[in-house]
N, C-alpha and C positions, 0 to 999 in steps of 0.2 A: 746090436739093433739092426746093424747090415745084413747079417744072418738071418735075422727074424723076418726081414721084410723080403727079402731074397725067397726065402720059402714059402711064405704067405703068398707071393706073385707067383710060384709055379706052377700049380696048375691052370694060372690063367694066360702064362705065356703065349700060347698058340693063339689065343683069341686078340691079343695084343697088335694093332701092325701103326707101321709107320707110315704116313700118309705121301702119297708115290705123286709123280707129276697125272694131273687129269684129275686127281683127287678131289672133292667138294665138300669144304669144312664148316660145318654151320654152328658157328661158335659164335652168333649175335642173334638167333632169334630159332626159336622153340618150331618144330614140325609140323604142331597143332596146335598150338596157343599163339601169341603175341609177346610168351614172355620173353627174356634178353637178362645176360649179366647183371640187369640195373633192376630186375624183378626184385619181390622179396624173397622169394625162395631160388636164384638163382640161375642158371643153366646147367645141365649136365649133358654133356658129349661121349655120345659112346666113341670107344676107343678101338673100335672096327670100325664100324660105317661110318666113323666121324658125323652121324646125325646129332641135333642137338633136341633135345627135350626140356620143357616146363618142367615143375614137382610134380605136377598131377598128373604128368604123361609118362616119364621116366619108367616108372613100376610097368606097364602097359608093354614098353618093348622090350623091357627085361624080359617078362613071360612071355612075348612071344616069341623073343629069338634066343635066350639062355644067355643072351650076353651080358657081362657080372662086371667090365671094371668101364666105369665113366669120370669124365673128367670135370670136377665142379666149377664151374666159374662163377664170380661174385664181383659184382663189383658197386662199393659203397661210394656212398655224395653224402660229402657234412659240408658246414659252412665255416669257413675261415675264423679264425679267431681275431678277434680286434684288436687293435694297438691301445694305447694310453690315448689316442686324437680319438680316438671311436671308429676309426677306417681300418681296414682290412688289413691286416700285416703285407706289405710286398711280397708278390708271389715268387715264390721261387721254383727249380723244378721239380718234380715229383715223383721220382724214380721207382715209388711203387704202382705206376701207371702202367701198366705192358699189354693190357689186352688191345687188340686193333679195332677199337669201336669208335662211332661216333661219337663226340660229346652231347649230351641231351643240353639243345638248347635253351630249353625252359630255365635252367642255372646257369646265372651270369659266371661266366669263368672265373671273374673277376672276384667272386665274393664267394664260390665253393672250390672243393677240392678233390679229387679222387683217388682210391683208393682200389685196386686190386688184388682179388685174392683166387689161390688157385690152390686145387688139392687131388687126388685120388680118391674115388668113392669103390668100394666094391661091395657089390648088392649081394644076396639080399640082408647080409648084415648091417649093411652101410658102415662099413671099417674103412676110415679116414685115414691118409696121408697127403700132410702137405708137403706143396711144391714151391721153389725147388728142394730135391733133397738128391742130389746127386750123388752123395757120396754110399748113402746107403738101398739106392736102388740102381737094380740092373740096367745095364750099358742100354740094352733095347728100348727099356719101360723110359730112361732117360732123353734118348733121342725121339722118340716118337712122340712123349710130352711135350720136348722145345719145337716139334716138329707142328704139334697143332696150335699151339700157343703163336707163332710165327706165320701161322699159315695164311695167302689174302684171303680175302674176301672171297665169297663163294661167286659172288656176282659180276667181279672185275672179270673174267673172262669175256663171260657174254657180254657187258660195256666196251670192252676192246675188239671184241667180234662183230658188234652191229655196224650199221649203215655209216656211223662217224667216224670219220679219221681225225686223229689230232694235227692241228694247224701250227703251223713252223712259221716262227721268224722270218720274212726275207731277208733273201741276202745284201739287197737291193737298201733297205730300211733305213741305217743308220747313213750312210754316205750316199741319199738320195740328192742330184741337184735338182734345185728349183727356180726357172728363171725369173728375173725380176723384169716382167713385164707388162704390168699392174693391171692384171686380172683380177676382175674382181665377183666374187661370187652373187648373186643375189637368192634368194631365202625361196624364190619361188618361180614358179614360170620358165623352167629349165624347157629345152627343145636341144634335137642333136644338130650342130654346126654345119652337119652337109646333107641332111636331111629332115623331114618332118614330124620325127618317133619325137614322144614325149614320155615312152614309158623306158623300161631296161636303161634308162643312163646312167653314165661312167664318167666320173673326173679325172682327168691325167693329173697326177700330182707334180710333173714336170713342170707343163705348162699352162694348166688351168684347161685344157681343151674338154668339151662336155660332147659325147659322143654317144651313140646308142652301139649298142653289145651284138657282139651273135658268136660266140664259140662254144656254144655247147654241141653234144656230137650229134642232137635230134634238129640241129640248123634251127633253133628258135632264139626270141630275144629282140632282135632288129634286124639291121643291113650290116650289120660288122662293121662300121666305120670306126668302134673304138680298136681294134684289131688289126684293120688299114692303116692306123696311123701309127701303132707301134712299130709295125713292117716300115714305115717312112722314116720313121723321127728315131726307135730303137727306145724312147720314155718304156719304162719297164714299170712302174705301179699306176693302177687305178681305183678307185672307191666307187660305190655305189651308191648316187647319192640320195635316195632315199632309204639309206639305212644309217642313217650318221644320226646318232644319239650321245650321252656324255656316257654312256659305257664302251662306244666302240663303234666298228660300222665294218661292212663287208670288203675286204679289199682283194685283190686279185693282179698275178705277175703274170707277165704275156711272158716274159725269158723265163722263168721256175712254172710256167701253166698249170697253176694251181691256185687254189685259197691261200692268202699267206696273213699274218699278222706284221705292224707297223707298230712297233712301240713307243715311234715319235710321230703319231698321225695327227695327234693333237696340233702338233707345231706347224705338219706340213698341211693342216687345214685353215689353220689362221694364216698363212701367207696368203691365200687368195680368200680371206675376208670371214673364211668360218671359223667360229667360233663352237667349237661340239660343245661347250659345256652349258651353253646357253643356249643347245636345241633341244625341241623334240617333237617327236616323229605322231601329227596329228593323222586323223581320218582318215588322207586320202592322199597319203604316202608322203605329202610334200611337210617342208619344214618352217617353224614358225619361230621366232625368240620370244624372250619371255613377257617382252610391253603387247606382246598381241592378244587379248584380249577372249582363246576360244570358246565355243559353247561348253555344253557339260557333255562330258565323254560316255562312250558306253560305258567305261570302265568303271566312272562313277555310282551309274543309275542301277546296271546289273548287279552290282558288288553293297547297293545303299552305302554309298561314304559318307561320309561325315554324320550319318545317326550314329545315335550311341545304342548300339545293338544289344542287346541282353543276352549272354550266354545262358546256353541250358545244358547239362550232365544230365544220365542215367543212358536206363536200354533205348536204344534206337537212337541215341542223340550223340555217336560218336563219329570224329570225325577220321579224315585220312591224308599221310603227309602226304607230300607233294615231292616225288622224288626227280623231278627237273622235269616239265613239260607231261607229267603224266593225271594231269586236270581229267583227262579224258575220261579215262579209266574209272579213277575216284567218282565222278558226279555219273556215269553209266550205275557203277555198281550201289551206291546209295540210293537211286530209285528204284533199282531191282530187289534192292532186299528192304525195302517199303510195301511189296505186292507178297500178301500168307502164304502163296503157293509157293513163292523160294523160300521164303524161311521155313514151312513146314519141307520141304524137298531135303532141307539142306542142316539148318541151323535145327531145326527138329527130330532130323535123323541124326545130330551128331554123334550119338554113343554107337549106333551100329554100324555109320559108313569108318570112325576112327578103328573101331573094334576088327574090320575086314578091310583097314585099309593094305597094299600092298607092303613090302620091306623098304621100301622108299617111298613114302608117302608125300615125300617133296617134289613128286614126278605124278603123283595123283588126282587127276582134276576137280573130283567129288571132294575128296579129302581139302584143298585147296579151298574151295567153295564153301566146303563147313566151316571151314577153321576163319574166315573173311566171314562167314555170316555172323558167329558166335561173336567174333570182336566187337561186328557193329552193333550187334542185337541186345548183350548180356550186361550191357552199363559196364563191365568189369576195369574197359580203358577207359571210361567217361563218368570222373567222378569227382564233384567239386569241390576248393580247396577246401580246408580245413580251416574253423575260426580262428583261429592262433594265426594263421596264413594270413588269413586277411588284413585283419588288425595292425602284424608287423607290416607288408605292403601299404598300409595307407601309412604308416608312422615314417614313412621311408619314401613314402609321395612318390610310389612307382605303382601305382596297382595296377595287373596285368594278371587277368585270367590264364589258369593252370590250364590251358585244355589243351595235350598232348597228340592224340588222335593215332591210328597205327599206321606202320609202314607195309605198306603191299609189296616190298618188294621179291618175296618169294613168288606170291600170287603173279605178279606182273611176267617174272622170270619163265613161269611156265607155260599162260596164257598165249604169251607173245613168240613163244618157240618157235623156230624154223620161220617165222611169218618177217620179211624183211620191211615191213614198216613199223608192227607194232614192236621188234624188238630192238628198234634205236632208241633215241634219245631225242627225237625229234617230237613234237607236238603232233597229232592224229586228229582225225574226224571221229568226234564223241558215236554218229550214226553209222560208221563203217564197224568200228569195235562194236557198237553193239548187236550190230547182223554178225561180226565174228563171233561173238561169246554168243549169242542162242546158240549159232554150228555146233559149239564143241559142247551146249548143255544135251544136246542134242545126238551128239554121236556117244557121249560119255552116259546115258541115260538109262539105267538097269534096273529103276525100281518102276513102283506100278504108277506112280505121278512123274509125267512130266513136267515140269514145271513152264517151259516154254509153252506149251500150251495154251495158255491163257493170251498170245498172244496170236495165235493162227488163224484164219480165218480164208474162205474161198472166194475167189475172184472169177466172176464171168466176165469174158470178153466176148462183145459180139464183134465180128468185123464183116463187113460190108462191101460186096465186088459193086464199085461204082455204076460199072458196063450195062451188067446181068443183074443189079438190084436182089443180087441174090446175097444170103447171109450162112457166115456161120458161130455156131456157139461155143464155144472152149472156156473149161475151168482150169483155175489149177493154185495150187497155195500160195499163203506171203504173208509177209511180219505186219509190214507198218505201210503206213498211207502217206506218200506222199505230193502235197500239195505245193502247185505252183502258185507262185506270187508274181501278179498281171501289175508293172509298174504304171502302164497305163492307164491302169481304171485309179490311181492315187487320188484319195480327195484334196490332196490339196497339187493338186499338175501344176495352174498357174503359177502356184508358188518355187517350184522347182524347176518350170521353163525359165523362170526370173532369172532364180539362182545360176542356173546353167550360162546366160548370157554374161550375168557379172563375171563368175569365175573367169570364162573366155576372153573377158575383156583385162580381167588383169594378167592372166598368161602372158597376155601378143603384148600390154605392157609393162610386165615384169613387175608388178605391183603386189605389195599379199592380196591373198585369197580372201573372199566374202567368207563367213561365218557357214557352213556347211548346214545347208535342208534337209532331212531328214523324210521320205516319202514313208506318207500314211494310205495304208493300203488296207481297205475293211475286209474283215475275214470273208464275208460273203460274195464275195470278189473272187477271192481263191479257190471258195466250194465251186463254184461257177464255172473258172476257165478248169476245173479238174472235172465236171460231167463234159467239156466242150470235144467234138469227137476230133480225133488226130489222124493225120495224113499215115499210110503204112507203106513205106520206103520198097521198091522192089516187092512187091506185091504178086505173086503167083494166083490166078485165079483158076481153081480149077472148072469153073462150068466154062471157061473162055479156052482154056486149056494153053493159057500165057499170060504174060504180065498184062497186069493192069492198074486202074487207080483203086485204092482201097482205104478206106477210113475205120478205124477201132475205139469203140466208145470201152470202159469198162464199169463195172458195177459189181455192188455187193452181195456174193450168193448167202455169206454167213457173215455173222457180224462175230467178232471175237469177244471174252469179255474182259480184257484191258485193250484198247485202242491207244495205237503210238501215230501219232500227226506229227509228220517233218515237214518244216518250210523249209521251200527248195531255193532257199537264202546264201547258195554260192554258183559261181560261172566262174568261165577261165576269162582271164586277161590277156592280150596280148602278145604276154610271154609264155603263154601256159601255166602260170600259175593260180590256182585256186582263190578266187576273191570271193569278198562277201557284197552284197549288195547292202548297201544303207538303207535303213526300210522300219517301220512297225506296222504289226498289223493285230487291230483287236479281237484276240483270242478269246475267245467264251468261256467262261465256266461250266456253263451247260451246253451240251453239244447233241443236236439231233440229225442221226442219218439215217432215217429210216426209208426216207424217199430217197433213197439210193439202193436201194433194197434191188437186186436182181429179179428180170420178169420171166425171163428164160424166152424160147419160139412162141413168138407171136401171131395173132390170128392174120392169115393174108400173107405173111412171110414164107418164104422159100428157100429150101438149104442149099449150101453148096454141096454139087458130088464129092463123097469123100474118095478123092481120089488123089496118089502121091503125085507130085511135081517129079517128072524126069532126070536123070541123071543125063547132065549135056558134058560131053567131053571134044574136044576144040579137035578138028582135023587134022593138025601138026600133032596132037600128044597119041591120038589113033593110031597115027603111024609110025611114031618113036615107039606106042607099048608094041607093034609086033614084032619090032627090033629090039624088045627086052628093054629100051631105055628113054629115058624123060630128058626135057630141057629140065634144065634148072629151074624147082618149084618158084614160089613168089613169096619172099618170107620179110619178114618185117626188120630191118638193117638196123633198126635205133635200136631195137629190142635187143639183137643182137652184139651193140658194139654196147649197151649197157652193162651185160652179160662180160663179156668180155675183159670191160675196167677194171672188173671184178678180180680177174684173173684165171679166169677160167679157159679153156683151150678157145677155138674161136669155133672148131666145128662143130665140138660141143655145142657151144651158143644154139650154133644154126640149126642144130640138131632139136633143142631145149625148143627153141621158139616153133620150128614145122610142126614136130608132135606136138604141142598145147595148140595148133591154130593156130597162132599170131596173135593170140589173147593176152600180149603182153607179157611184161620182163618179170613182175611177180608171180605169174605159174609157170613161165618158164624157169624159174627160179626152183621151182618145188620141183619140179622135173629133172633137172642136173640133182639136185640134191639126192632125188631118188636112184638114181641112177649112175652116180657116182663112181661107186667098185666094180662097174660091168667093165668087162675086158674090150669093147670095143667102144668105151664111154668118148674117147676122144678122134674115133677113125670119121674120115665123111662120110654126109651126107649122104645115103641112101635111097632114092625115093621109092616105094611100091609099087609095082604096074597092075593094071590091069586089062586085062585082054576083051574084046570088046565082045565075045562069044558071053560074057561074065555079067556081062549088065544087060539090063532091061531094054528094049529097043525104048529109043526119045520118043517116034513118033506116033507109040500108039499107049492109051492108057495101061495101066497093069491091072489085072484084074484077079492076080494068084497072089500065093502067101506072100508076096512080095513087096501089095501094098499096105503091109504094116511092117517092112523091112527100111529098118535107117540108112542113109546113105554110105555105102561101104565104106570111104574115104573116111568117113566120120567113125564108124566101129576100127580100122586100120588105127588111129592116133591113140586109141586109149587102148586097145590091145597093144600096140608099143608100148605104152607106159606100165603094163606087167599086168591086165586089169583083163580075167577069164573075159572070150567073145558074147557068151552067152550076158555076163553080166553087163557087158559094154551092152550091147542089143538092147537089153532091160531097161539100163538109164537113159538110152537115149530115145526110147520110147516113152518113157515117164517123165521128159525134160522138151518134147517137143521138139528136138533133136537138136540141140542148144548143147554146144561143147561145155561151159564153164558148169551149168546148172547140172548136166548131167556127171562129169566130174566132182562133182558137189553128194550129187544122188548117191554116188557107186560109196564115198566114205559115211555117208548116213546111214546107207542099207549094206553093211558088207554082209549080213548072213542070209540075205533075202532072194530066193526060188526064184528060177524066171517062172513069172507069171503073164507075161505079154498079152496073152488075153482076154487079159480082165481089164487093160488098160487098152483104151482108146486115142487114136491117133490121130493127130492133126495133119490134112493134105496140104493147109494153104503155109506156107513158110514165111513167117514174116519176124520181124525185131521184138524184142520183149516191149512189156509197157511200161513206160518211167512214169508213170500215173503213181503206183505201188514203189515196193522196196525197188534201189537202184540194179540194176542188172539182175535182179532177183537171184542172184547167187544163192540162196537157202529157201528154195522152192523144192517139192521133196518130189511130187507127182501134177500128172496131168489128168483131170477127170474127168471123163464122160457128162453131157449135162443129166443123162438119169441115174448117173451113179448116188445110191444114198450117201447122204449127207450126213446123217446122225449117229457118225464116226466118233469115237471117244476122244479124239484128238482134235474135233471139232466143237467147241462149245456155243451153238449159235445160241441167238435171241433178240430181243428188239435192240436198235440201235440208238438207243438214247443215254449219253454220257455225263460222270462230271468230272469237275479237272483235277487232277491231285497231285501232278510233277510237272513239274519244264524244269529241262533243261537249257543254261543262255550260254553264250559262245561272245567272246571279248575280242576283240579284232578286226582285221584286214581280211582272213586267211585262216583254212583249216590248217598252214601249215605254220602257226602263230598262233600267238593270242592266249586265252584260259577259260577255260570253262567253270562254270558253279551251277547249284542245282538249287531250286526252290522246290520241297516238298509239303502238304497238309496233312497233319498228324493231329487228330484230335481236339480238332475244327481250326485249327491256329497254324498260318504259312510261319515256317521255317527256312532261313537258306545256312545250305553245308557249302562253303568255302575251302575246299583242303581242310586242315584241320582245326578248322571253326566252325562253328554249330550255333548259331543263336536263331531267335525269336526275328522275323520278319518284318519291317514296320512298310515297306512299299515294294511289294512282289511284282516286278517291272513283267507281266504277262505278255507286253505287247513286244518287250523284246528277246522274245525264246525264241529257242531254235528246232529244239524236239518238245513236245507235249505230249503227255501219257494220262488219257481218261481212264476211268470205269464204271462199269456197266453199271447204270443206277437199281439198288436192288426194288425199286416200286414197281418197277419198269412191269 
């Protein structure tokens, strides 16, 4: 039989390999399906690409690629057998287990069992050998099977490559002293001991000292008094004490200056009077025990607790697991694939985008996009249990809905690539992911529907030289609208000055907290302060021919027909981090914007001359460029010692950050990355001169091809970063001369002609408008205001709405908390939870975070 099988494998030998370091084994879930080992028809792994495929997909890459021997994997779930008591035989281990998968937690461990099976398939006969059979197959065909079977996770790489580092024990932990000086904690009203911070504090677990922080390397946090004191006293642990929950809490060694874990923090927080297991962590960071009495949480209202929700199965009603903090992701893509134009894009095209997908379709973003439509769309993971199912569950007084929901985690893997927020492990902003995924629907876009589309729409801005009452008019694209939220216009202020004085009074005397107010803020509040016009910072006027005051109202040139409304429902805090504002505000179901409608030059108005603003170069840099050299540019140090932690050279950094502008450690990020295997990737800092024969004279306008030329300095950064001059020139005429947007432009449009004059140029230089998308990073062009409008890619019409998604957000902080999503499907609210899906009984409207209208078709 060794002979037989010996020769049956040789002429597939060559197609055969053994899976090498870097390799990526997808031995838990199918290319293009959702299927996994635990499917009914199994997974089969080709035994080259180590891809894995469904039943239904398998034949597909046989034919395309001729490759014949795959590897089947199965793996069955029964239910334990019973005892003579009627109880579950004691488990024991179960040595036919070997595959590396998750356990599906829908089966109590306790009362199933499993079962793995594994074998050789070779197509197109599909001639079966099971494994192991070591003795009668070749030494190659044997190691390269134990080699997939053993192999991790395709995804542990990239979890061990993002943003998280794993936290270590201190050393400090077990043999911490702690003085007996009968300090004692109080639950609220914390303030730091040598000065008046009340936010960033630190308990010394030595001596109970409560200090405010500052050693991070951007100098944020406090006054560093917790840091001062360690340099005094040598107390080496602290805690953070608004993170202290009965799961844990954030601690930190000044001697190991790092995050560290205390696996007796329990004990050393009960020495000065906490108790973690009878905290938690209310509203507004501080801590409560359990006789205290709070309101109802977001967590409750957004999530509807304690109704007894009605689950629903079939198409459209599937949900998605939750693979640690990636809420985000799941409740973005559930209302995206609620709008026909992604499903028809996507989930509609699936036989021809699978059919042309590439040899690794697990690196294909369309393919990707199908294969997440078809999950959510096809009922095929959302189907409910079976009667038998039920009956035994109620006999058993456990009944708990079978709803599985799929795992993104291919999709997450590839969206989030090279991007150093979305591919940690960290919780994200639902509204930044979803300006990232249009980008890539957007660059990835090859058929004749875009589907992002549906949400684009033009924006005029007028702005206004205060001086010279002179105006001018600029278009230019964007996704979503967003609206600020005015806490002063709240209807209920009184009630929240109140609140305000209580809380202060129990601070200064250490008493708990009053019950937290909640500001109600009417939506027509927020359309209001969004027509009100805004100050424009460094304001170039050109009829004045220098700064001046300038105001920028914006308005709608085209109205799009899905409308996405963000409340701009966070600011930073103190420490710099990302907080949410406590607030409702009542959101409409019907939404009318049509008196926002764009009026374009008006009768009696006056334009500004389109004329560029000069290039001013400082007297000192004049006369270093005719000696060939620069003082040292001005480049952003946090940016670069961020860069740096990294481990990356340090001139690199400085290199990383000068070429992107200063726009921060995430493009400077993409920047090293690009730029990585250049042979001078780590030499310094170089700056570019220029010779003053080269530029424009300051003091007289330009009146040649000149003034529709970007400012050199600005074409110089992105021709560094390897990006043709002509093409740099192009985006940054289509971006308004806007580093990030037009970096943005050059990967939207890589095959796209300099056209430069067709596009029209803004003279006045001023800031983007946070009126719209934030930094408007996925802004494509800048439009003339007589450029037609009745572009394909524009779908104007009247501007009246209704409501059909929100998205809510749970928490403090975009960089916390969980997101869910309320959608209306066939007139009935729905919210998807991760992977629960039921029937809506109070669609908490007032406290969402993004809302997504559409265009009403009476309109």
């Amino acid at each position: 039989m060794a002979t037989d099988l010996g020769e049956l494998l040789v002429p597939y030998m060559p197609t055969i390999r053994v899976p090498r370091t870097g390799d990526r084994v997808f031995k838990s879930e199918c290319a293009f399906s959702y299927d996994s080992p635990e499917s009914e028809g199994g997974l089969y792994v080709c035994m080259n690409s180590f891809l894995g495929f469904g039943r239904e997909h398998v034949e597909r890459h046989y034919r395309k690629t001729g490759q014949s021997v795959y590897m089947h994997l199965k793996r069955h779930v029964k239910e334990k057998a019973t005892g003579a008591a009627g109880g579950a035989i004691p488990r024991r281990r179960n040595g036919k287990v070997f595959l590396d998968l998750e356990l599906n937690r829908d089966f109590n461990g306790d009362d199933y069992e499993y079962e793995d099976e594994a074998k050789l398939v070779i197509f197109p006969d599909h001639y079966e050998i099971p494994l192991p059979n070591i003795e009668e197959l070749p030494a190659l065909v044997t190691i390269a099977c134990d080699a997939v079977l053993n192999a991790p996770s395709p995804y542990k790489k990239q979890e061990s490559d993002s943003w998280e580092e794993e936290i270590q024990v201190s050393r400090h932990a077990r043999s911490l002293r702690q003085l007996d000086n009968g300090v004692r904690i109080p639950p609220s009203g914390w303030k730091c001991a040598k000065c008046e911070m009340r936010e960033n504090l630190w308990l010394n677990l030595t001596d109970g000292s409560v200090l405010c922080g500052k050693w991070f390397f951007d100098g944020s946090g406090g006054n560093g008094h917790a840091l001062e004191h360690y340099r005094e006293s040598n107390f080496p642990l602290a805690v953070k004490l608004n993170t202290i929950t009965p799961d844990g809490a954030d601690i930190y060694s000044f001697d190991e200056e790092e995050a560290v874990l205390d696996p007796h923090i329990s004990e050393h927080l009960l020495h000065f009077g906490i108790d973690m297991l009878q905290m938690q962590r209310t509203e507004n960071g501080h801590h409560t025990d359990n006789h205290v009495q709070p309101r109802i949480s977001d967590w409750e209202v957004i999530q509807e607790a304690g109704l007894k929700l009605k689950p629903v199965y079939g198409s459209g009603y599937t949900g998605i697991k939750n693979l640690g903090n990636s809420c985000y992701l799941s409740t973005t893509m559930q209302v995206l694939f609620s709008i026909p134009e992604f499903q028809r894009a996507y989930a509609g095209n699936l036989q021809r985008i699978f059919d042309y997908s590439p040899l690794d379709p697990t690196q294909d973003f369309n393919t990707q996009m199908a294969k997440l439509g078809h999950g959510l769309l096809s009922g095929q993971y959302s189907k409910p249990p079976m009667k038998s199912e039920l009956i035994e569950q109620v006999m058993k007084e456990e009944h708990k809905q079978q709803q599985r929901g799929i795992s993104p985690k291919m999709f997450k893997a590839l969206v989030s690539k090279g991007h150093p927020e979305f591919s940690s492990n960290r919780q994200q902003d639902a509204h930044e992911f979803l300006l990232h995924l249009i980008n890539l629907v957007e660059r990835n876009n090859s058929g004749s529907e875009n589907p992002s589309d549906v949400f684009r729409f033009i924006v005029e801005e007028r702005t206004q030289c205060c001086q010279s009452q002179k105006v001018r008019y600029t278009q230019r694209v964007d996704y979503l609208m967003q609206l600020p939220v005015p806490l002063e216009a709240a209807s209920n202020r009184e009630e929240l000055i109140a609140y305000e004085g209580k809380r202060k009074e129990a601070e200064e005397n250490m008493r708990p907290l009053p019950e937290v107010v909640r500001a109600r803020v009417p939506f027509t509040a927020c359309l209001q302060a969004f027509t009100e016009p805004e100050n424009v910072p460094d304001f170039w006027s050109s009829a004045l021919q220098a700064k001046s005051a300038g105001v920028k109202t914006s308005r709608f040139a085209t109205f799009p027909e899905y409308m996405i409304v963000q409340l701009k429902k966070f600011t930073f805090g103190v420490d710099w981090v990302p907080k949410k504002l406590d607030m409702s505000v009542d959101v409409p179901d019907f939404l009318d914007l049509n008196r926002l409608r764009a009026t374009g030059l008006q009768a009696g108005e006056e334009e500004l001359p389109d004329l560029t603003p000069p290039i001013v170069i400082p007297e000192d840099t004049r006369d270093s460029s005719t000696n060939n050299s620069l003082e040292s540019p001005e480049i952003d140090e946090s940016s670069v010692m961020q860069l740096a932690e990294m481990g990356f050279p340090l001139e690199a950094c400085r290199k990383a950050v000068y070429y992107t502008g200063n726009m921060g450690a995430e493009m400077a990020f993409n920047w090293i990355i690009a730029h990585m295997e250049e042979p001078d990737f780590a030499e310094p800092l170089a700056v570019p001169t220029y010779m003053e024969s080269d530029l424009p004279s300051p003091s007289l306008p330009t009146t040649s091809a000149l003034d529709n030329q970007p400012p050199e300095e600005s074409i110089s950064i992105l021709t560094s970063m390897g990006f043709p001059r002509h093409h740099t020139i192009q985006a940054l005429k289509a971006s308004n001369n806007n580093l990030e947007r037009a970096l943005d432009w050059i990967f939207t449009h890589p095959d796209c002609e300099d056209e430069s004059e067709a596009m029209s140029d803004t003279a006045d230089t001023e800031p983007n408008d946070n009126s719209f998308s934030n930094a408007n990073a996925h802004t494509d062009s800048s439009l003339s205001p007589d450029q037609d409008l009745s572009s394909p890619r524009v779908r104007d019409g009247p501007g009246r709405y209704e409501l059909f998604a929100f998205i809510s957000h749970m928490g403090t902080s975009t960089m916390s908390g969980h997101y869910v999503c309320h959608i209306k499907k066939e007139g009935r609210w729905l919210i998807y939870n991760d992977h629960k899906v039921c029937l809506s009984e109070r669609p908490p409207k007032d406290l969402g975070y993004m809302y997504f209208y559409r265009r009403l078709s009476s309109c």
